[in-house]
C-alpha positions in Angstrom: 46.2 13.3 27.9 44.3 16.3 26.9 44.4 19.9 29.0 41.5 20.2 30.5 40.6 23.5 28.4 40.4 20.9 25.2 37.7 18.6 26.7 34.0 18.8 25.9 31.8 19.8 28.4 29.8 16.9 30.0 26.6 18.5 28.9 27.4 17.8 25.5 28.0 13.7 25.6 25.2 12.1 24.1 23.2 10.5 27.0 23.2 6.4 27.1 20.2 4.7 25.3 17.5 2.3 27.6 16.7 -0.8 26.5 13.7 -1.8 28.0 14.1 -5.8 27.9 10.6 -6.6 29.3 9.1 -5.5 25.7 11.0 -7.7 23.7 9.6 -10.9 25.4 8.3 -13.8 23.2 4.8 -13.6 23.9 4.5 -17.2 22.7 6.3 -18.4 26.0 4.2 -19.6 28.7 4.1 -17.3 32.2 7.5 -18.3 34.2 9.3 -20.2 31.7 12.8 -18.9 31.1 12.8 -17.2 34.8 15.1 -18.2 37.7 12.7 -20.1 40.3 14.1 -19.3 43.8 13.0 -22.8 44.7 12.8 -24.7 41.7 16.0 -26.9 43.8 13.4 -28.1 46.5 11.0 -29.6 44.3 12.8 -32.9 45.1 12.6 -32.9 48.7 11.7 -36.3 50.6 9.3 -33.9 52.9 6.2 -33.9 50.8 5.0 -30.5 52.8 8.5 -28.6 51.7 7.4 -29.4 48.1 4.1 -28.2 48.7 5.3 -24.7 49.9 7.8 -24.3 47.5 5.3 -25.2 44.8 2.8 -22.4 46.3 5.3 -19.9 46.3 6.4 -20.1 43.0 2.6 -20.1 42.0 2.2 -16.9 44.3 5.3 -15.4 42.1 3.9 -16.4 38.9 0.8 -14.9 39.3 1.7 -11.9 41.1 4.5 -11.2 38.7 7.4 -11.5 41.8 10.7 -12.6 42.1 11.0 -12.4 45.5 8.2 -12.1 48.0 7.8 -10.5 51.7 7.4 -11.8 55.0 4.1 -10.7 54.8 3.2 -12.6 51.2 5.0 -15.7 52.2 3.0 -15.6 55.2 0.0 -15.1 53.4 0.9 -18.2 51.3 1.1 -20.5 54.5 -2.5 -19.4 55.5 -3.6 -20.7 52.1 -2.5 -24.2 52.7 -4.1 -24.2 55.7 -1.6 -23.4 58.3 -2.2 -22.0 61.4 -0.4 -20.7 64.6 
């Protein structure tokens, strides 16, 4: 181990580089594909309304660019299909 009078200072360490992923997407793909569905598991659900609301949520992600949505947005896509309290 090195005294501490033989180290480099910190400001001299050369600072780490950011990748920014989401500009190196295939721009060929289609919206969604590739992405982890939250759920994409409920799809085959013998309750035809679950299916329904999981397939309006994962459009309401797709086009609003979410992974995960808010109580408010979910509730939002319940109205849409035509639910009421």
């Amino acid at each position: 181990m090195k005294p501490i009078t033989e180290q480099q200072p910190a400001t001299e360490q050369q600072p780490a580089i950011f990748e920014d992923r989401r500009q190196n997407r295939d721009s060929s793909r289609p919206e969604g594909v590739g992405e982890r569905r939250q759920f994409s598991n409920s799809y085959n659900s013998e309750n035809e309304d679950v299916n329904e609301l999981a397939q309006a949520i994962d459009q309401y992600k797709l086009r609003h660019r979410r992974r995960f949505i808010t109580f408010e947005e979910l509730h939002s896509v319940v109205i849409g299909l035509g639910y009421h309290k």
